[in-house]
N, CA and C atoms of all chains as a GROMACS GRO file, in nm:
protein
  582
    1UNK      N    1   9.194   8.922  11.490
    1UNK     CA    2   9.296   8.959  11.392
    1UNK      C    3   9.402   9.042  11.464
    2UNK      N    4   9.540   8.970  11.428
    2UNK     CA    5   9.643   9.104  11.486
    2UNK      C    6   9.753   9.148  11.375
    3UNK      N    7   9.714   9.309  11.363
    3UNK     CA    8   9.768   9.377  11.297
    3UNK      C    9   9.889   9.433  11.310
    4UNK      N   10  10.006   9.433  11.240
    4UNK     CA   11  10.136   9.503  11.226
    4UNK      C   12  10.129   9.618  11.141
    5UNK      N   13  10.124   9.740  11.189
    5UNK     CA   14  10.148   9.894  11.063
    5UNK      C   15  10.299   9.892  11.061
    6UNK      N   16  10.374   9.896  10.961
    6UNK     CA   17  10.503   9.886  10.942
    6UNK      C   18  10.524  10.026  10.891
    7UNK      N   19  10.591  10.164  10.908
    7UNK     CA   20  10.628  10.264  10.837
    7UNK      C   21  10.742  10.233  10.800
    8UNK      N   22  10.738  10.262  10.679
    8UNK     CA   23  10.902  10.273  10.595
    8UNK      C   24  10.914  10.370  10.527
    9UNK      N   25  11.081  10.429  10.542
    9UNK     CA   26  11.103  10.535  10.471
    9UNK      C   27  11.227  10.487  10.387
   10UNK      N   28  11.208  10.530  10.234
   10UNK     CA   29  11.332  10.453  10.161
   10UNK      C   30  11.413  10.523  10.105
   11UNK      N   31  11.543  10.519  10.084
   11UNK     CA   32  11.620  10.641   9.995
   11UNK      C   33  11.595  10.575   9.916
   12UNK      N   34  11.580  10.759   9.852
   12UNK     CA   35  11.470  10.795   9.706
   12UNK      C   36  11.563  10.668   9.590
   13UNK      N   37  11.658  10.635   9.580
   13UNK     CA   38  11.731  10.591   9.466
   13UNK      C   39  11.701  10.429   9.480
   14UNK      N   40  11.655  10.392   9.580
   14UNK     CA   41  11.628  10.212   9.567
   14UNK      C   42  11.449  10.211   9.600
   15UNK      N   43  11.383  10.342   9.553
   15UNK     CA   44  11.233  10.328   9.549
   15UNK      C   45  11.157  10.195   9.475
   16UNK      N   46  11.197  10.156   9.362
   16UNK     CA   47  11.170  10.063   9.277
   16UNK      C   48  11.253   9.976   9.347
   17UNK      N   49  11.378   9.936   9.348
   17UNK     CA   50  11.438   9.812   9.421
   17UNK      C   51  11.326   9.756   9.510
   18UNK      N   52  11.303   9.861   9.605
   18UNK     CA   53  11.199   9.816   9.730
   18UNK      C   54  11.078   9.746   9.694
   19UNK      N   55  10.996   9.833   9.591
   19UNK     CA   56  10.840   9.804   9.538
   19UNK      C   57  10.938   9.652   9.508
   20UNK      N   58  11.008   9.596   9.383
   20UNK     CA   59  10.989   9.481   9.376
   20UNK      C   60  11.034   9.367   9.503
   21UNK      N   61  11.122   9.389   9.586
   21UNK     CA   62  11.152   9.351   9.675
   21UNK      C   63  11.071   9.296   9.773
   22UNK      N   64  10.902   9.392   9.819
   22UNK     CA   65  10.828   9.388   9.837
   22UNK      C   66  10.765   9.320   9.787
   23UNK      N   67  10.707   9.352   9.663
   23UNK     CA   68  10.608   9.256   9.555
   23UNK      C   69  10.620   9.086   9.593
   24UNK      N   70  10.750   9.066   9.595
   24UNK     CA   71  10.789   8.904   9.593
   24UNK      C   72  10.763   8.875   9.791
   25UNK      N   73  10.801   8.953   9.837
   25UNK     CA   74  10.753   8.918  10.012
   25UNK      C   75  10.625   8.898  10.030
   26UNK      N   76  10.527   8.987   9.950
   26UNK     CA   77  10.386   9.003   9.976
   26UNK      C   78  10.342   8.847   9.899
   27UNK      N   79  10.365   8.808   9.804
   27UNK     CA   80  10.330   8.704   9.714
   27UNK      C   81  10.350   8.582   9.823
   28UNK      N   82  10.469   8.575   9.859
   28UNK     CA   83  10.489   8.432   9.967
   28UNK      C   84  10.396   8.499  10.097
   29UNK      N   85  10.366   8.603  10.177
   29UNK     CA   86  10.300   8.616  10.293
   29UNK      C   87  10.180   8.541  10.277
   30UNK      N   88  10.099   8.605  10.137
   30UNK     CA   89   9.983   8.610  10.145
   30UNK      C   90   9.924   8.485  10.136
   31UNK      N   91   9.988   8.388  10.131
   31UNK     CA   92  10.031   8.214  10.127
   31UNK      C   93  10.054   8.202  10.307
   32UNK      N   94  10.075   8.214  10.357
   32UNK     CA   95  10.099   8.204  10.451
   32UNK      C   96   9.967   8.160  10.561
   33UNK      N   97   9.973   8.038  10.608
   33UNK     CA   98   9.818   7.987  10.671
   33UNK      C   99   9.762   8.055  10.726
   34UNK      N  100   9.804   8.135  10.802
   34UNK     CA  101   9.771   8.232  10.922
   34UNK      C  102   9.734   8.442  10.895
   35UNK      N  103   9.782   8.402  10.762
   35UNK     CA  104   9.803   8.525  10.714
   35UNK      C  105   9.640   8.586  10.640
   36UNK      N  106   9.601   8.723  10.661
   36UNK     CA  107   9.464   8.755  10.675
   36UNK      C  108   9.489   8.858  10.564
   37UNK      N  109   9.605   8.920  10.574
   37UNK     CA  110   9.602   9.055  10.471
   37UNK      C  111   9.784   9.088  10.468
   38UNK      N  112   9.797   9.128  10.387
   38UNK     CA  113   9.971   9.188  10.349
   38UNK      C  114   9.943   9.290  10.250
   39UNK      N  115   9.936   9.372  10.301
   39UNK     CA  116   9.890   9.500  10.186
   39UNK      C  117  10.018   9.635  10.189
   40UNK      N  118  10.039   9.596  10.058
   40UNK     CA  119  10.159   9.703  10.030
   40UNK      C  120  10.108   9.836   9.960
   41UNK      N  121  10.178   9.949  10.054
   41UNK     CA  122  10.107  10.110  10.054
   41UNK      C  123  10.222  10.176   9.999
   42UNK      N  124  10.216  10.271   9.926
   42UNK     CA  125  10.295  10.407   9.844
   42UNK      C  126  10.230  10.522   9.902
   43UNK      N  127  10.273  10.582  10.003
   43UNK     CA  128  10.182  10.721  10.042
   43UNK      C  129  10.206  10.832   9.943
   44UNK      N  130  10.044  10.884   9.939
   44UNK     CA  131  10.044  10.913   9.801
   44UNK      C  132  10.127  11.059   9.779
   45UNK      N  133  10.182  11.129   9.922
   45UNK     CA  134  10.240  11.248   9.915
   45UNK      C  135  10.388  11.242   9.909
   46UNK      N  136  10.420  11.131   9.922
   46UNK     CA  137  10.549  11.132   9.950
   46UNK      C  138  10.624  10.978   9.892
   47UNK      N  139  10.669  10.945   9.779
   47UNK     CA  140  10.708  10.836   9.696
   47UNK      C  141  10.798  10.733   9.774
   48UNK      N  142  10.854  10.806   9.908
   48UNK     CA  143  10.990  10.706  10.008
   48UNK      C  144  10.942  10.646  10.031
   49UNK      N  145  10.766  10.694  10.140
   49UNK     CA  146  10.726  10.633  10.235
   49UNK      C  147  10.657  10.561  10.189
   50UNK      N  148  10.627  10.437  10.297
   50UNK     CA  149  10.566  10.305  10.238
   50UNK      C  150  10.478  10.256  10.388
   51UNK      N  151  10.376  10.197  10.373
   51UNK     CA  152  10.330  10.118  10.491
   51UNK      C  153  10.322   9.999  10.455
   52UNK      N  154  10.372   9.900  10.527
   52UNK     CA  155  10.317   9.718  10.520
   52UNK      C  156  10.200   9.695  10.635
   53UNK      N  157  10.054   9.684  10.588
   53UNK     CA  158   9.989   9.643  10.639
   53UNK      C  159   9.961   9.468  10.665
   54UNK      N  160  10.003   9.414  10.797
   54UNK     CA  161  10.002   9.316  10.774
   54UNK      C  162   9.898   9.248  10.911
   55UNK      N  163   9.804   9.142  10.856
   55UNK     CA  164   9.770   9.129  10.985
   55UNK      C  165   9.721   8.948  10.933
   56UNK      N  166   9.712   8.889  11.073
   56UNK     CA  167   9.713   8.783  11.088
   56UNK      C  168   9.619   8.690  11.193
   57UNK      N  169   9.609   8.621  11.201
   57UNK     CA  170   9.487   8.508  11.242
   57UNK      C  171   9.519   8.555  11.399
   58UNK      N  172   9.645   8.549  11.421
   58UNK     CA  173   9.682   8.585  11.599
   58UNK      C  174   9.796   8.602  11.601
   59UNK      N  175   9.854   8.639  11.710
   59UNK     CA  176   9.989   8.713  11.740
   59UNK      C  177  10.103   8.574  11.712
   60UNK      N  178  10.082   8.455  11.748
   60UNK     CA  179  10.150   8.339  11.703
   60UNK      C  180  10.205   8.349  11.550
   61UNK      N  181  10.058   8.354  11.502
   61UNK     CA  182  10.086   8.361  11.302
   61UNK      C  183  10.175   8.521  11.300
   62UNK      N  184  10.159   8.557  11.380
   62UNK     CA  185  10.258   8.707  11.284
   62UNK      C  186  10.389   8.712  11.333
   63UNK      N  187  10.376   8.610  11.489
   63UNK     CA  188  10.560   8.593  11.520
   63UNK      C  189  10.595   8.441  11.420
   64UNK      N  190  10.536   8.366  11.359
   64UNK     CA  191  10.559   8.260  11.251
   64UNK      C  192  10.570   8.368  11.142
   65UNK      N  193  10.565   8.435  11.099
   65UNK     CA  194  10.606   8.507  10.976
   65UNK      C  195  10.740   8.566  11.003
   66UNK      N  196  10.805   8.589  11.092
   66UNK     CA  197  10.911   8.651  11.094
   66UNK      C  198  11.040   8.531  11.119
   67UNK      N  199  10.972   8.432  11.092
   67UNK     CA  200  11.099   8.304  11.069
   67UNK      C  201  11.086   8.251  10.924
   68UNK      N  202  10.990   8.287  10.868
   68UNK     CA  203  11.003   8.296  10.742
   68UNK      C  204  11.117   8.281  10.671
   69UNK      N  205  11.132   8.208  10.514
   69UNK     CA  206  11.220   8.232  10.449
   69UNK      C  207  11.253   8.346  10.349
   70UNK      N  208  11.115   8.381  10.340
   70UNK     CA  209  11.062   8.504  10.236
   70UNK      C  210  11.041   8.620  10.340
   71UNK      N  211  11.068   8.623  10.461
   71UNK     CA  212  11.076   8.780  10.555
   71UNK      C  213  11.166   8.771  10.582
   72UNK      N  214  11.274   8.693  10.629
   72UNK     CA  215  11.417   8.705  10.643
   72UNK      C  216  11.482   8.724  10.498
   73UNK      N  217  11.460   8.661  10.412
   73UNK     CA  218  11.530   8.694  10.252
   73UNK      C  219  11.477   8.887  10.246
   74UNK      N  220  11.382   8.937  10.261
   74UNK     CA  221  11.346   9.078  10.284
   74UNK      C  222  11.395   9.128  10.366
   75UNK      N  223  11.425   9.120  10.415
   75UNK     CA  224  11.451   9.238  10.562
   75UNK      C  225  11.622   9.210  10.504
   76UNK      N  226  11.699   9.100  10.495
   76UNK     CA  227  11.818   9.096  10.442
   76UNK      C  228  11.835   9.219  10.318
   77UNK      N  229  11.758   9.184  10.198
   77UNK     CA  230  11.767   9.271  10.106
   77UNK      C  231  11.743   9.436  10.113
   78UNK      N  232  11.635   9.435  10.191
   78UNK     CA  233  11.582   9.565  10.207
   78UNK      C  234  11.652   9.670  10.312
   79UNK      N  235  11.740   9.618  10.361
   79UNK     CA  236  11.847   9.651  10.500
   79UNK      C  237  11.885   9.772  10.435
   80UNK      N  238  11.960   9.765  10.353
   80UNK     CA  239  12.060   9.911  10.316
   80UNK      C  240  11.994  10.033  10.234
   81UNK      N  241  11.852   9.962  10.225
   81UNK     CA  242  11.774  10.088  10.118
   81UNK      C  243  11.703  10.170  10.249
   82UNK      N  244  11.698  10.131  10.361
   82UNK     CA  245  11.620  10.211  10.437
   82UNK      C  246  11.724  10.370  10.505
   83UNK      N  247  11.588  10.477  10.455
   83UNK     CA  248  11.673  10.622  10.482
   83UNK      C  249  11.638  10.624  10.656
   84UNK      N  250  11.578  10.527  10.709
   84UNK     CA  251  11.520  10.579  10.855
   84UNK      C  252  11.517  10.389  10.918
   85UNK      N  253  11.478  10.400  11.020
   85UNK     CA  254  11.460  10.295  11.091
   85UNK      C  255  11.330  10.234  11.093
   86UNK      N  256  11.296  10.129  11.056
   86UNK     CA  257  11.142  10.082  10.994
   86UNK      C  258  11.091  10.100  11.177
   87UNK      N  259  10.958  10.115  11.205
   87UNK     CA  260  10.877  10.157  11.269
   87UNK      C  261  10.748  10.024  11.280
   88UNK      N  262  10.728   9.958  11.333
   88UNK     CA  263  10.596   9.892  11.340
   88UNK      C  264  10.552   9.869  11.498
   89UNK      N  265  10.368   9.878  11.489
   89UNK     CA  266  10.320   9.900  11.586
   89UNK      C  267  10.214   9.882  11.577
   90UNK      N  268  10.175   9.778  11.702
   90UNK     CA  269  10.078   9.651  11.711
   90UNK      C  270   9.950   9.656  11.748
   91UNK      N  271   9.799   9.641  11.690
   91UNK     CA  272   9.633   9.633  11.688
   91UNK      C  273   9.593   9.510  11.725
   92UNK      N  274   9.517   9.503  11.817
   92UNK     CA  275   9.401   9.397  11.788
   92UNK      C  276   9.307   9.465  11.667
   93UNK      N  277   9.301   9.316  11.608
   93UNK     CA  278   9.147   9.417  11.480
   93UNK      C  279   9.055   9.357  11.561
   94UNK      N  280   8.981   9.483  11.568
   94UNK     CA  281   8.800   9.454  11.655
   94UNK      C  282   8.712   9.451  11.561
   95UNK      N  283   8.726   9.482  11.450
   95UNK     CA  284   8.616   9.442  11.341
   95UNK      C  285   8.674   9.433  11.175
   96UNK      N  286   8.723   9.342  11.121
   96UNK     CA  287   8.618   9.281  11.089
   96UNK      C  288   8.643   9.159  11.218
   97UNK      N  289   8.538   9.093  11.278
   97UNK     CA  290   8.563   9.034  11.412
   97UNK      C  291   8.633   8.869  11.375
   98UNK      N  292   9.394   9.995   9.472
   98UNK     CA  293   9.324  10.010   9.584
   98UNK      C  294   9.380  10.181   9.626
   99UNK      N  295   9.301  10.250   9.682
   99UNK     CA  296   9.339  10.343   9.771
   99UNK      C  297   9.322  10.345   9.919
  100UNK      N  298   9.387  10.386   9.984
  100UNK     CA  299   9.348  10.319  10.159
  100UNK      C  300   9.413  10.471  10.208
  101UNK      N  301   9.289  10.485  10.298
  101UNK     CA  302   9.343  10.599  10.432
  101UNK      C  303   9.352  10.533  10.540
  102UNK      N  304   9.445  10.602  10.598
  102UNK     CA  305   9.483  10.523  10.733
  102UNK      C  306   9.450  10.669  10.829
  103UNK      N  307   9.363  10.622  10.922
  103UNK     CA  308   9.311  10.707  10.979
  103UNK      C  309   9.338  10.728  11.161
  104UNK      N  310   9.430  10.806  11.221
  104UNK     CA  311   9.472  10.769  11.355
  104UNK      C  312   9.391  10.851  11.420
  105UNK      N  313   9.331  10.748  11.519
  105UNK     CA  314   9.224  10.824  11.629
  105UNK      C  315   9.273  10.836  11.815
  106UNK      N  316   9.271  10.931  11.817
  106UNK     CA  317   9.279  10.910  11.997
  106UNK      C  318   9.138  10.968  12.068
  107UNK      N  319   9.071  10.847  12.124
  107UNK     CA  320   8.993  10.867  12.207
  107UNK      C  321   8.994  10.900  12.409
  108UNK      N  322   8.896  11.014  12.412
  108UNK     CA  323   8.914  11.048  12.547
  108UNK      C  324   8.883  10.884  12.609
  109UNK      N  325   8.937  10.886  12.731
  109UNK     CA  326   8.948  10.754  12.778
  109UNK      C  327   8.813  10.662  12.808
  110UNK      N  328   8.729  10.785  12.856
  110UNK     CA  329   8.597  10.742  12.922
  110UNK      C  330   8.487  10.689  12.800
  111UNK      N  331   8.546  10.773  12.755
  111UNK     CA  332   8.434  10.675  12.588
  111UNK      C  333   8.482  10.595  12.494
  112UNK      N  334   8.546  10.551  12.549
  112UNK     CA  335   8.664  10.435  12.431
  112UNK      C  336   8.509  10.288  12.395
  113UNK      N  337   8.453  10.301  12.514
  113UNK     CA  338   8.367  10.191  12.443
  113UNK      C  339   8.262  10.229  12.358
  114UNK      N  340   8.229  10.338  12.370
  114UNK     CA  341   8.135  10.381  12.313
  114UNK      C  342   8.216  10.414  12.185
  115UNK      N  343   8.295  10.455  12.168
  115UNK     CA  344   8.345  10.453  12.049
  115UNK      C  345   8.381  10.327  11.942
  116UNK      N  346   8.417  10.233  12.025
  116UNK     CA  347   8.398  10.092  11.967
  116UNK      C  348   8.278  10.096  11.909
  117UNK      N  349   8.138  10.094  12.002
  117UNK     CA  350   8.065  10.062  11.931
  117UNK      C  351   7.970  10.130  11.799
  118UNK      N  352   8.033  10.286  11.808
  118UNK     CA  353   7.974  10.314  11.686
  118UNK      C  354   8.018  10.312  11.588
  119UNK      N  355   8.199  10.288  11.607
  119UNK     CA  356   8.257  10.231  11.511
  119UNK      C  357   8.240  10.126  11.422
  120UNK      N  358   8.211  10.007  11.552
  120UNK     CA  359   8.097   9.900  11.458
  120UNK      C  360   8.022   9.910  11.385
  121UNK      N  361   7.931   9.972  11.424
  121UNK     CA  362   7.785   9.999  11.334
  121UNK      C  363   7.801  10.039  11.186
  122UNK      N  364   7.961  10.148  11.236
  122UNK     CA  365   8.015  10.206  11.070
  122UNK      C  366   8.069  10.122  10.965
  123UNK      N  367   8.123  10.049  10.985
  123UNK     CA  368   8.227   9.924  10.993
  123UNK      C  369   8.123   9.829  10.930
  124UNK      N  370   8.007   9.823  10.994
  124UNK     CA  371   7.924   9.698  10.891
  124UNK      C  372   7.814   9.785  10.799
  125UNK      N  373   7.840   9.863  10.802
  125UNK     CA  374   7.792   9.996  10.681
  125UNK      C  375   7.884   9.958  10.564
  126UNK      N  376   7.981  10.033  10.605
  126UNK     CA  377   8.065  10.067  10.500
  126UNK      C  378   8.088   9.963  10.433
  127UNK      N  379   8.106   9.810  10.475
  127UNK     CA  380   8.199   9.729  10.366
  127UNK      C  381   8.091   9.692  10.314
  128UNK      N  382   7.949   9.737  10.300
  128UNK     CA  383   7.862   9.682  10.263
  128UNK      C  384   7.874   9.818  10.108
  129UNK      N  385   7.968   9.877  10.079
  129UNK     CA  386   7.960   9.995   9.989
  129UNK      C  387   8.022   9.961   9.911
  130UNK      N  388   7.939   9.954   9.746
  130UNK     CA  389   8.028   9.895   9.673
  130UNK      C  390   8.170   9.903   9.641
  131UNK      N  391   8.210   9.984   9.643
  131UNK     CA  392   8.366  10.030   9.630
  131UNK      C  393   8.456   9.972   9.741
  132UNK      N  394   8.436   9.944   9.881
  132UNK     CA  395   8.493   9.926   9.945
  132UNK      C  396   8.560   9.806  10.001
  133UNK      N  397   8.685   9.799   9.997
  133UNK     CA  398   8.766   9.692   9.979
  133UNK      C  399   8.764   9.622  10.139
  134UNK      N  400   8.825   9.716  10.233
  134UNK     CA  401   8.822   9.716  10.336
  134UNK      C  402   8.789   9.791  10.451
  135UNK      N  403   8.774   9.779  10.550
  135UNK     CA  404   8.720   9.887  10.668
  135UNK      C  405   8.745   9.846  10.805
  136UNK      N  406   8.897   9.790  10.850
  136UNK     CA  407   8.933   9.745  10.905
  136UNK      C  408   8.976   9.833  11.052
  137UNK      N  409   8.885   9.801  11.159
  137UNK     CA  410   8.882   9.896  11.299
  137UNK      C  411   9.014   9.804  11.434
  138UNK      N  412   9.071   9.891  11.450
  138UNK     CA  413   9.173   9.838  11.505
  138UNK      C  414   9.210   9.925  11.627
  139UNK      N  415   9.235   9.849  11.763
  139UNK     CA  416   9.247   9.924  11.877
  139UNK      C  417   9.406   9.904  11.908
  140UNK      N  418   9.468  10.008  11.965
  140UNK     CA  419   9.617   9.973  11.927
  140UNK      C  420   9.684   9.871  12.083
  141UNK      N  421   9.760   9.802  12.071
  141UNK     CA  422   9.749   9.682  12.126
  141UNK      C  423   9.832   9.747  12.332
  142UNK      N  424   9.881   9.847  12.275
  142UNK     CA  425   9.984   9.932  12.394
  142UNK      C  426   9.905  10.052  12.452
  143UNK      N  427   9.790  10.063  12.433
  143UNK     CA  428   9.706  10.202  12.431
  143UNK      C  429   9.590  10.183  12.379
  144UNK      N  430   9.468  10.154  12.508
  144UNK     CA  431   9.369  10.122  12.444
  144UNK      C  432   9.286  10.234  12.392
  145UNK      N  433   9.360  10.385  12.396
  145UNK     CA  434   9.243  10.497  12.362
  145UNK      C  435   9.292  10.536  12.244
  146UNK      N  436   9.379  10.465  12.216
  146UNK     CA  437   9.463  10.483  12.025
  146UNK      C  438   9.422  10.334  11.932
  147UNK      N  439   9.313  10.460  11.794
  147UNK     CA  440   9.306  10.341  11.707
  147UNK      C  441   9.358  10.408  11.544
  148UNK      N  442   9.324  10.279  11.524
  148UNK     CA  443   9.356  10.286  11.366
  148UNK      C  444   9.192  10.226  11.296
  149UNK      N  445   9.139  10.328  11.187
  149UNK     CA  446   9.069  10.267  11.057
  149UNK      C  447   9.128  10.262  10.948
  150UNK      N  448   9.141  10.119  10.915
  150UNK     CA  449   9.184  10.101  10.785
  150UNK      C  450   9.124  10.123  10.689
  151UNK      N  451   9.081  10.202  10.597
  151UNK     CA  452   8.969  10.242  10.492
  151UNK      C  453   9.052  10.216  10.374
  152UNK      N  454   8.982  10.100  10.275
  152UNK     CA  455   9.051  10.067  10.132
  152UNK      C  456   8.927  10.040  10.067
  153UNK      N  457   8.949  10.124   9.963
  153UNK     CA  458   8.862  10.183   9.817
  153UNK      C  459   8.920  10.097   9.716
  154UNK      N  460   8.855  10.071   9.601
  154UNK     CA  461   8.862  10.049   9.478
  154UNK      C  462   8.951  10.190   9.440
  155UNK      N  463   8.876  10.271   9.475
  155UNK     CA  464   8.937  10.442   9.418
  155UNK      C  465   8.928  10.548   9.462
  156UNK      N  466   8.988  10.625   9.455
  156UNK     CA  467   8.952  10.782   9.500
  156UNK      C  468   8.821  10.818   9.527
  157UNK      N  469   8.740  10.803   9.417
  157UNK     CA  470   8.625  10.837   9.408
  157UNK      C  471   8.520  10.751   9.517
  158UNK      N  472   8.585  10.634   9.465
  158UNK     CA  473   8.465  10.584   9.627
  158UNK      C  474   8.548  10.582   9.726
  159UNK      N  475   8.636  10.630   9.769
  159UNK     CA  476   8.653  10.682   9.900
  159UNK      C  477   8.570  10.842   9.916
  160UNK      N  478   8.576  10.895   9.848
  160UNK     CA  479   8.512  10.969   9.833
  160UNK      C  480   8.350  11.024   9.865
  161UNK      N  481   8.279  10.926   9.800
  161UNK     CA  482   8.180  10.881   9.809
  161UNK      C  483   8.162  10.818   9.939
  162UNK      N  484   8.233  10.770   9.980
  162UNK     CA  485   8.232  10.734  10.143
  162UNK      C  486   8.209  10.800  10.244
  163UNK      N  487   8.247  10.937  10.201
  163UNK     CA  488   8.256  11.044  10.283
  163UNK      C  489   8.113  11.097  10.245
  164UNK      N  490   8.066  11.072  10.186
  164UNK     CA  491   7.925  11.117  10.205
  164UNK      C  492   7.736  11.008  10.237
  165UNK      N  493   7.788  10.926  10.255
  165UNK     CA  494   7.725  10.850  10.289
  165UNK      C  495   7.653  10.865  10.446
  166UNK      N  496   7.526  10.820  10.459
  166UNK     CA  497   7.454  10.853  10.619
  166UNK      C  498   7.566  10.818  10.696
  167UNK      N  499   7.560  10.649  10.718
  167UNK     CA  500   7.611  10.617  10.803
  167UNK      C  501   7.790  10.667  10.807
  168UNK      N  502   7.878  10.724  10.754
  168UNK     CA  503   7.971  10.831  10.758
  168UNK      C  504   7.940  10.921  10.851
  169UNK      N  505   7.835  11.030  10.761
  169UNK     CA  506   7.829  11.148  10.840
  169UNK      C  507   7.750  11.127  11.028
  170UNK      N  508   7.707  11.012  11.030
  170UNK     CA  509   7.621  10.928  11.138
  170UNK      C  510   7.757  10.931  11.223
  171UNK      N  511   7.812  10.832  11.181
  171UNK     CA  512   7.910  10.775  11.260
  171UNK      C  513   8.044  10.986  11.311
  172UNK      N  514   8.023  11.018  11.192
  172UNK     CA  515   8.156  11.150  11.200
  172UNK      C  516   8.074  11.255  11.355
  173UNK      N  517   7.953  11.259  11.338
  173UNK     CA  518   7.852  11.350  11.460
  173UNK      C  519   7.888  11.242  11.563
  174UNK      N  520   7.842  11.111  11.554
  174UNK     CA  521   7.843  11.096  11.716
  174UNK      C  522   7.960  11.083  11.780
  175UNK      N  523   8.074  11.076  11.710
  175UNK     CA  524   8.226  11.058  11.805
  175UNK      C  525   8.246  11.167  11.822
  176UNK      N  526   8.222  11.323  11.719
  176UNK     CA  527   8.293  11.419  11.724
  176UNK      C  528   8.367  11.476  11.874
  177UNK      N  529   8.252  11.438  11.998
  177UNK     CA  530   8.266  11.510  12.108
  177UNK      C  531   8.387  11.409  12.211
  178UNK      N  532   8.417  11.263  12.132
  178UNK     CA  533   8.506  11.180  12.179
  178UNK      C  534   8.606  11.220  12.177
  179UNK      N  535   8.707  11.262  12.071
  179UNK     CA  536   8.830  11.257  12.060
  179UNK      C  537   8.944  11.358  12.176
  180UNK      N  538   8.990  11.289  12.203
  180UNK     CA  539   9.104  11.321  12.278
  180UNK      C  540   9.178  11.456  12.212
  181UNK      N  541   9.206  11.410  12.070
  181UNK     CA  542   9.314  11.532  11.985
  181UNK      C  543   9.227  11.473  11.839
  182UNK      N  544   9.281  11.587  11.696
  182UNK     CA  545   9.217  11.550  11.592
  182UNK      C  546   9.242  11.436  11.534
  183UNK      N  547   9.193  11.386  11.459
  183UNK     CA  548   9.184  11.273  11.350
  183UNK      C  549   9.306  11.306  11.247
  184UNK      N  550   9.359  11.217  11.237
  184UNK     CA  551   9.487  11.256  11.100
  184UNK      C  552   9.415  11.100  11.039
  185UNK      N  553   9.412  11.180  10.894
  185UNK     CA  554   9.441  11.084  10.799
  185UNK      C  555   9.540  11.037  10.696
  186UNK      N  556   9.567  10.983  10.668
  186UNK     CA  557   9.728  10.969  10.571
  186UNK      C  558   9.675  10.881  10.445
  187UNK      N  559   9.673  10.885  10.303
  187UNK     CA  560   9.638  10.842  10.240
  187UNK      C  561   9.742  10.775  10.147
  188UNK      N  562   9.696  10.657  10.072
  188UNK     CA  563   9.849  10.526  10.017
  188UNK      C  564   9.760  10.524   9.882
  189UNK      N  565   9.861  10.530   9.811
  189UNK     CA  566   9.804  10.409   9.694
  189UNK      C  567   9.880  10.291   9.723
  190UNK      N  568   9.754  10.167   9.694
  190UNK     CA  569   9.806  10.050   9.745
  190UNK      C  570   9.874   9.980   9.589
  191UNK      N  571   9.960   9.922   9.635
  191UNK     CA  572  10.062   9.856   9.481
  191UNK      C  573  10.011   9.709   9.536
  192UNK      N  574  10.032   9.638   9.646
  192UNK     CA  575   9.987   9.454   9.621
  192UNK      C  576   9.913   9.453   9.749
  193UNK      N  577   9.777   9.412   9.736
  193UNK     CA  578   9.740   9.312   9.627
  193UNK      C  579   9.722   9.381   9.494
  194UNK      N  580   9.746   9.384   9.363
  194UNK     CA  581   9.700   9.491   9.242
  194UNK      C  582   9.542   9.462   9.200
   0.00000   0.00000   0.00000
């Protein structure tokens, strides 16, 4: 399994824009052949921040997700709500094996 | 779902040994009813930096997680591993709902 942790930080005023923005990315990922998990996070101290847990069959399937029509339609939309520069950074999963 | 994301740095010399009692925890835990996921991840740029993905049904059985043998099993034998402390960061998860 290879995992993407995505940190996101959102200005506070497109918090909801994002969640649904999200909602509809996660729905087409999780469709996605290769795709193992897309798990959308609200940290619970702080309402901006967000993690996209995303992980995938192998590093192939998670660079095939980013030609996507539903991760490029996201990252388009989600462009101007970000208060910081999205952050992601790459796991082998060693278990579940 | 609730999920801690848990960042570990291990001293270098026991990185395997830490794998493997991680394992042992790892096929504990998802065996707990509450637990969604328990996903052990070595970070792909740094093999003495990991991530546990820990996802609950709820608070409470994360909770309950924390008291379980194989927990407190697994929390004694790394203690003398770590490089620097354990941070955990905790999400409420919005998708999958």
């Amino acid at each position: 399994m290879y995992v993407t942790i995505v940190e996101v930080h959102v200005k506070k005023e497109y918090v909801s824009n994002f969640i649904e923005a999200t909602r509809i990315n996660h729905l087409a990922s999780v469709k996605e052949k290769g795709n193992r998990r897309f798990d959308v996070l609200q940290m619970t101290d702080e309402a901006t921040r967000f993690v996209l847990y995303e992980a995938f069959a192998s590093a192939e399937a998670a660079a095939a997700h980013k030609k996507t029509e539903h991760y490029l339609q996201w990252r388009a939309t989600v462009s101007d709500w970000m208060a910081t520069l999205r952050k992601g950074t790459t796991y082998n999963g060693l278990f579940p094996e």
